[in-house]
C-alpha positions as YAML, in Angstrom:
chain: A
units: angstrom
residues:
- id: 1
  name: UNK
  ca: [84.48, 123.09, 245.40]
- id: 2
  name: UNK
  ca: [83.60, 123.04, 241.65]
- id: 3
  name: UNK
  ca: [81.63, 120.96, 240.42]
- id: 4
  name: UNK
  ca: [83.37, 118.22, 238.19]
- id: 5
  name: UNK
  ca: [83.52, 119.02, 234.42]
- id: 6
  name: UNK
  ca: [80.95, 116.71, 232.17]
- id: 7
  name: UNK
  ca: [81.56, 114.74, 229.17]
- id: 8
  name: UNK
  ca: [78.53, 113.78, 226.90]
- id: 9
  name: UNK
  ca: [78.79, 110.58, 225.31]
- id: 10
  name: UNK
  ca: [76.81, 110.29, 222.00]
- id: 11
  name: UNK
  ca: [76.50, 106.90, 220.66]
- id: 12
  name: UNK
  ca: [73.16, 104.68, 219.54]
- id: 13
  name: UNK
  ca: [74.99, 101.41, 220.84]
- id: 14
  name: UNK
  ca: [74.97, 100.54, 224.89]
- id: 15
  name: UNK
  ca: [78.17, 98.69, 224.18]
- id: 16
  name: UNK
  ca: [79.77, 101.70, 223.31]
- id: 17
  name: UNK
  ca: [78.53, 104.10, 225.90]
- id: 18
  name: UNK
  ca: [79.44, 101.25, 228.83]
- id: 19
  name: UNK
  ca: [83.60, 100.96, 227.08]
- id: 20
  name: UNK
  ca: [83.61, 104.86, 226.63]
- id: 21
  name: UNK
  ca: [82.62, 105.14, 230.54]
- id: 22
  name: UNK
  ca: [85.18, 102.60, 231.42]
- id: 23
  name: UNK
  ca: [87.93, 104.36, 229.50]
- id: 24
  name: UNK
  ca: [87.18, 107.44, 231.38]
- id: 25
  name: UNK
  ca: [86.61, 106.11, 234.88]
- id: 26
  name: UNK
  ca: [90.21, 107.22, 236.28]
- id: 27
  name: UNK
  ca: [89.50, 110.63, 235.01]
- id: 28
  name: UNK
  ca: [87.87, 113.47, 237.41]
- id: 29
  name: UNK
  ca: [84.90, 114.04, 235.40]
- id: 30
  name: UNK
  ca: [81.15, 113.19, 234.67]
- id: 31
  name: UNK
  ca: [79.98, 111.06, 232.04]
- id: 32
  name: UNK
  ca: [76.59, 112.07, 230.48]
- id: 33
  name: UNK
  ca: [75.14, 109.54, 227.80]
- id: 34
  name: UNK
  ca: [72.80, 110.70, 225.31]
- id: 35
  name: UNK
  ca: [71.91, 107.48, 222.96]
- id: 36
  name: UNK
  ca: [70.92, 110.13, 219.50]
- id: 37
  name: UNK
  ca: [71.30, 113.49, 217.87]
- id: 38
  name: UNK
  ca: [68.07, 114.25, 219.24]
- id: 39
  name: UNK
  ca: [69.08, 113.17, 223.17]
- id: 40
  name: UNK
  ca: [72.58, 114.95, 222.79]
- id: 41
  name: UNK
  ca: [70.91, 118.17, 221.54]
- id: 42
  name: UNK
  ca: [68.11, 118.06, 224.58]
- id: 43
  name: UNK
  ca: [70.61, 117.75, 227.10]
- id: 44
  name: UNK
  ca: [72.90, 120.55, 225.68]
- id: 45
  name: UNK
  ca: [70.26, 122.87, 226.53]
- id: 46
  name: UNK
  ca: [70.32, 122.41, 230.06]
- id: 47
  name: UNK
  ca: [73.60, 120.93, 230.72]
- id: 48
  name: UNK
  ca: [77.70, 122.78, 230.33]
- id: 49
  name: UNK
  ca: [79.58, 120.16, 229.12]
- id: 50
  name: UNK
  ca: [83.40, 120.49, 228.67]
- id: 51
  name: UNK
  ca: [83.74, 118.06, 225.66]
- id: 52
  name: UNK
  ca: [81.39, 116.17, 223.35]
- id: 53
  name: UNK
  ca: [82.28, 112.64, 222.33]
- id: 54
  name: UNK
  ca: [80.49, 111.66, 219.33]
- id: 55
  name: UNK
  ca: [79.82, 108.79, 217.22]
- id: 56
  name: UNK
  ca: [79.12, 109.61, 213.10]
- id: 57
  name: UNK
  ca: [77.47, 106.78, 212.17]
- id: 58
  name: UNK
  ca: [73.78, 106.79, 213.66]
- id: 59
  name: UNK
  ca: [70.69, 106.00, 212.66]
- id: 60
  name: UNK
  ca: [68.22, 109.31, 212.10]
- id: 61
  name: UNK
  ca: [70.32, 112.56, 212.98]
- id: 62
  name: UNK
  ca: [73.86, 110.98, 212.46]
- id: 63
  name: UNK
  ca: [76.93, 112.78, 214.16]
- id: 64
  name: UNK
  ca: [77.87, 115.56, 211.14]
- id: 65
  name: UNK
  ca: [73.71, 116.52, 211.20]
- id: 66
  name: UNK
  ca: [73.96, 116.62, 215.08]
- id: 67
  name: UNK
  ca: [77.28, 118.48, 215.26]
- id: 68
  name: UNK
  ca: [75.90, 120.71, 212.55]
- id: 69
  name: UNK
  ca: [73.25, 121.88, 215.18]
- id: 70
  name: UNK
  ca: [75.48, 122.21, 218.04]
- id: 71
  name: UNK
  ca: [77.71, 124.48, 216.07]
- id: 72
  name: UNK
  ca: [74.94, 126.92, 215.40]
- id: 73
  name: UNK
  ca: [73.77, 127.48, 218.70]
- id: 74
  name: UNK
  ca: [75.40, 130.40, 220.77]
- id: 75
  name: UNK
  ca: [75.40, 128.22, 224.00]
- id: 76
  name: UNK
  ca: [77.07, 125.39, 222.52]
- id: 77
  name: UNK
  ca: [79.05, 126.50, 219.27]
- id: 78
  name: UNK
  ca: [83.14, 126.51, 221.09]
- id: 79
  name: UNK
  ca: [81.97, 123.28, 223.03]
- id: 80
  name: UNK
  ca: [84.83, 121.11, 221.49]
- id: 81
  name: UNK
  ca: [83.74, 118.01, 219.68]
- id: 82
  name: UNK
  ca: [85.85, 114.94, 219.54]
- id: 83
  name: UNK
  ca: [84.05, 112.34, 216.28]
- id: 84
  name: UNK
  ca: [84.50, 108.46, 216.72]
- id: 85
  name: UNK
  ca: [83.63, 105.98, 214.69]
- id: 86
  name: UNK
  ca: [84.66, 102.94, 212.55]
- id: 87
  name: UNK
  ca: [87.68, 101.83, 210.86]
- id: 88
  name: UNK
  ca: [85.91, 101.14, 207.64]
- id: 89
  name: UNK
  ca: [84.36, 104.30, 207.24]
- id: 90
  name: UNK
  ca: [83.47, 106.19, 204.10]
- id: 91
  name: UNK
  ca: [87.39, 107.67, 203.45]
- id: 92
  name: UNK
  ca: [86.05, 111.54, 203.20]
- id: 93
  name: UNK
  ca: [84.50, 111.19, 206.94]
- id: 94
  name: UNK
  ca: [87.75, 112.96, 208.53]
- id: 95
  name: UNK
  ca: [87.40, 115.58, 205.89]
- id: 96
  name: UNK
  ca: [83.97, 116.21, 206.59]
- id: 97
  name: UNK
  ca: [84.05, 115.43, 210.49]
- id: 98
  name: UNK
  ca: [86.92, 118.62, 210.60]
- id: 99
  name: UNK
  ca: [84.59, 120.49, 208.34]
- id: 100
  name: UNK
  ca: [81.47, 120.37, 210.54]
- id: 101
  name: UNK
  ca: [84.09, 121.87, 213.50]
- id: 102
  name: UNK
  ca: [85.04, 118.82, 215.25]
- id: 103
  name: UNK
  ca: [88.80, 119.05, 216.70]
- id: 104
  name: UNK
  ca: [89.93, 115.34, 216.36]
- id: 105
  name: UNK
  ca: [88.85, 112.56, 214.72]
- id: 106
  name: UNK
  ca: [89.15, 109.28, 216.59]
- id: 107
  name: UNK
  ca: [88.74, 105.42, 214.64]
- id: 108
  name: UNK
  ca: [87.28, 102.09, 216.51]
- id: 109
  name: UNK
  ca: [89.03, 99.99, 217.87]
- id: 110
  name: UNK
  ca: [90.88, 103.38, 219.03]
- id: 111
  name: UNK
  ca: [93.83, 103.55, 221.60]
- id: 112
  name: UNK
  ca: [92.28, 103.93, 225.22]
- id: 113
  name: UNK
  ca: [95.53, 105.48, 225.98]
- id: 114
  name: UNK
  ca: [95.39, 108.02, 223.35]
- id: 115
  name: UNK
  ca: [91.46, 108.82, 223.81]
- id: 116
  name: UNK
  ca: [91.64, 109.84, 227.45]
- id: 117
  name: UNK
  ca: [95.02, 111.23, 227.20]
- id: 118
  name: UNK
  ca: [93.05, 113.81, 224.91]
- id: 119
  name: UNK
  ca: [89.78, 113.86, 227.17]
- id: 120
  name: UNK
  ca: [92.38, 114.90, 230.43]
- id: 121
  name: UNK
  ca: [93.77, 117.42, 228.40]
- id: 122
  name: UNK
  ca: [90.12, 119.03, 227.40]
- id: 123
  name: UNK
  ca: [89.11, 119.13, 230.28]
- id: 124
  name: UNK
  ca: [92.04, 120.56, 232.41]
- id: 125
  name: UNK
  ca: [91.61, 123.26, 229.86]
- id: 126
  name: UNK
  ca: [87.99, 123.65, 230.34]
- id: 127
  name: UNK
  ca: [88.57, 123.61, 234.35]
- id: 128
  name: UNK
  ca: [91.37, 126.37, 233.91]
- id: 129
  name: UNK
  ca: [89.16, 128.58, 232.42]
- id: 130
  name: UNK
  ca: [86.50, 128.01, 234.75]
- id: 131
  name: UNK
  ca: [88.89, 129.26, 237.12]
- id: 132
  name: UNK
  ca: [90.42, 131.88, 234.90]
- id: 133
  name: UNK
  ca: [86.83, 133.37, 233.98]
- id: 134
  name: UNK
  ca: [85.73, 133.35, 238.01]
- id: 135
  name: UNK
  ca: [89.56, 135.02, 238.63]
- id: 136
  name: UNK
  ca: [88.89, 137.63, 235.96]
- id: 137
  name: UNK
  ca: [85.29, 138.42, 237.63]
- id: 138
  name: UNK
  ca: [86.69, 139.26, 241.19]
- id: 139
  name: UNK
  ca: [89.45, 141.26, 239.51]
- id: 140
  name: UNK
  ca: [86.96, 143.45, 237.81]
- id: 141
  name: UNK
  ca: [84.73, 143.64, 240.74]
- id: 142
  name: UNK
  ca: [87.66, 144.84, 242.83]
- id: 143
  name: UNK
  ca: [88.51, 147.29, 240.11]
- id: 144
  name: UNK
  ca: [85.38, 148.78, 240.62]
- id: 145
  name: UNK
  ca: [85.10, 148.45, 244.28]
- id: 146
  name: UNK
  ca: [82.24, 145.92, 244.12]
- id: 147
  name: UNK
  ca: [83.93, 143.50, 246.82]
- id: 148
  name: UNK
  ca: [83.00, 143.10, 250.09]
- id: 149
  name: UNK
  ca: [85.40, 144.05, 252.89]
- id: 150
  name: UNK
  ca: [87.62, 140.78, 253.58]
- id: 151
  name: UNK
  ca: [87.59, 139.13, 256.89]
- id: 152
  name: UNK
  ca: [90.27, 141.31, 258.42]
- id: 153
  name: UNK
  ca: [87.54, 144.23, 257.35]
- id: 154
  name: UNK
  ca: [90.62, 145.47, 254.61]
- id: 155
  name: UNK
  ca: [89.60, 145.03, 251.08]
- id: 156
  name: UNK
  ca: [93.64, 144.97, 250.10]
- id: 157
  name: UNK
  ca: [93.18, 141.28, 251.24]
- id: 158
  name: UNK
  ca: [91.82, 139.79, 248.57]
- id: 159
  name: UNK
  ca: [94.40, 141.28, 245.94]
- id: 160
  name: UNK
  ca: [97.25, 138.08, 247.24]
- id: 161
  name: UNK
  ca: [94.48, 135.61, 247.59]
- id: 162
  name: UNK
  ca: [93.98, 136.74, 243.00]
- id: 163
  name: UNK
  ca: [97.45, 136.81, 242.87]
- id: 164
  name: UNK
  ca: [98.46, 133.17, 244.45]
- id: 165
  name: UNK
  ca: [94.90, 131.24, 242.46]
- id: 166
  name: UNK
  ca: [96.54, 132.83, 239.05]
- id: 167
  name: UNK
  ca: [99.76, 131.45, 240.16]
- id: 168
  name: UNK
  ca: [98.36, 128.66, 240.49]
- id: 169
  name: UNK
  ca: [96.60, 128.32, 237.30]
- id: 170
  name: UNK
  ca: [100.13, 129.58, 235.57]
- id: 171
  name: UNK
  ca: [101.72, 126.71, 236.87]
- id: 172
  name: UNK
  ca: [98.61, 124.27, 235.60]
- id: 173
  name: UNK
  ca: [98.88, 125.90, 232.04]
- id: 174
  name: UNK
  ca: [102.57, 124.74, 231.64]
- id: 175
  name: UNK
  ca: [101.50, 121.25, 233.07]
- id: 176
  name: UNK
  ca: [98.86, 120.86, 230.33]
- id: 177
  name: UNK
  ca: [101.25, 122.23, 227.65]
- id: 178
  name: UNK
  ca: [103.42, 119.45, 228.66]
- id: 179
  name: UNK
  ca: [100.86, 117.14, 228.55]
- id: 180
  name: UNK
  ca: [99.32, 118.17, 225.35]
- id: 181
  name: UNK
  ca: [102.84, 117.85, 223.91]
- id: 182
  name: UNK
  ca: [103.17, 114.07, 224.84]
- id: 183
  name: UNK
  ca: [99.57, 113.43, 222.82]
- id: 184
  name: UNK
  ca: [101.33, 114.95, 219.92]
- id: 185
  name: UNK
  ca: [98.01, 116.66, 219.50]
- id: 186
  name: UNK
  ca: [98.07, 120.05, 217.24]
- id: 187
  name: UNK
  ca: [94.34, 121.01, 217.69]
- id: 188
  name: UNK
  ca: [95.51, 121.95, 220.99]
- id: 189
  name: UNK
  ca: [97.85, 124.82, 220.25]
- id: 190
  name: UNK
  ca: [94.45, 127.17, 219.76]
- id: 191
  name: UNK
  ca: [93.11, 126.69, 222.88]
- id: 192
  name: UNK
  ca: [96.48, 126.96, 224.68]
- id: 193
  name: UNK
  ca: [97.46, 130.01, 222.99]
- id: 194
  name: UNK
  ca: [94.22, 131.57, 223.71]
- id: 195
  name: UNK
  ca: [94.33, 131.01, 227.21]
- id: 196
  name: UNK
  ca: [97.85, 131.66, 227.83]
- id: 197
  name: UNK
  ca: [96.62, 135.45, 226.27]
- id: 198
  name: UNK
  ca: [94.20, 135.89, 228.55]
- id: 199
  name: UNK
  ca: [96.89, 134.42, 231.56]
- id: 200
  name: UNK
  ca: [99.01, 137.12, 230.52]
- id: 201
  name: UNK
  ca: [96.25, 140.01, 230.20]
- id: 202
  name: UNK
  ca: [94.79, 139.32, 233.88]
- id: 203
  name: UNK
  ca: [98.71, 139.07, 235.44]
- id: 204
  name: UNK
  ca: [98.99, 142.75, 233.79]
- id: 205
  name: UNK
  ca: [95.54, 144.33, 235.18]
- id: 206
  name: UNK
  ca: [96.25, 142.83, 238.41]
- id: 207
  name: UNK
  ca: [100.29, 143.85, 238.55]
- id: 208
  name: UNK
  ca: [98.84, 147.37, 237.80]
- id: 209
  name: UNK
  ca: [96.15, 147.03, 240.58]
- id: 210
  name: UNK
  ca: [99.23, 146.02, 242.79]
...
């Protein structure tokens, strides 16, 4: 079993942290809070994370410095950052929150609905290519004859065993399309149309293997 995806949760106030958590209790992930730039950047280091809520408005390293950071790192640069913060904000803060690579921009009081809606459909992405990446690893190894005899001692084995897990992601990838159709969320179409590429590109090397 995989371990369940993370979230960090950047935000100076408890408040906040404690509503975002409750927000995202029904969802099949882990919330990590980090209360500054400085705490979100220290756990990136050690931590995968799947998404990265984060507040703009906070004191020292506020969320454009701290995203700024995260972008340049290798590890953490296609993590995808989701910016919050209030109503009454200065009115270029989407401008610049899309400019320092965040891929939606959120205002409090925001839509609980809406926000994990978008959350779910991160991180069934993030999950899918967990999956896809460890699916596209046994392929190769089997490729070049790395794998193990199966437990019938016949390596042809594991060949249906790829076959019915990228089935099964197939039919998760038109799930989230569905779903990322009923946020109404265009930031998505990237990320789908990436992995629906690589969907296709593994079917094809294992259809020839077949």
């Amino acid at each position: 079993m995989p371990d369940r995806a993370k979230i960090l949760l950047v935000d100076d106030r408890e408040e906040n942290l404690i509503a975002l958590e409750a927000i995202l209790s029904s969802l099949d992930l882990v919330p990590v809070r980090a209360k500054s730039g400085e705490e979100a950047l220290k756990a990136l280091l050690s931590t995968e994370f799947a998404l990265i809520l984060l507040d703009v408005r906070m004191p020292g390293m506020d969320g454009f410095e701290t995203a700024s950071h995260i972008k340049r790192r290798e590890r953490t640069r296609n993590i995808p950052i989701i910016f919050l913060t209030v109503v009454d904000s200065a009115p270029d803060y989407a401008f610049r929150s899309y400019a320092a690579g965040a891929v939606d921009y959120l205002t409090k009081p925001f839509d609980p609905w809406v926000l994990r809606a978008k959350v779910a459909v991160f991180v069934e992405l993030y999950n899918m290519n967990r999956r896809l990446a460890e699916q596209a690893s046994m392929l190769r190894e089997r490729l070049n004859g790395e794998l193990p005899p199966g437990r019938d001692g016949d390596q042809a084995a594991v060949l249906p065993e790829l076959s019915r897990r990228l089935t099964a992601v197939e039919e998760e990838l038109t799930r989230v399309r569905e779903a990322a159709r009923t946020t109404d969320d265009p930031t998505l179409t990237g990320s789908l149309s990436d992995l629906t590429d690589r969907l296709k590109h593994l079917r094809a090397g294992l259809d020839a293997l077949s």
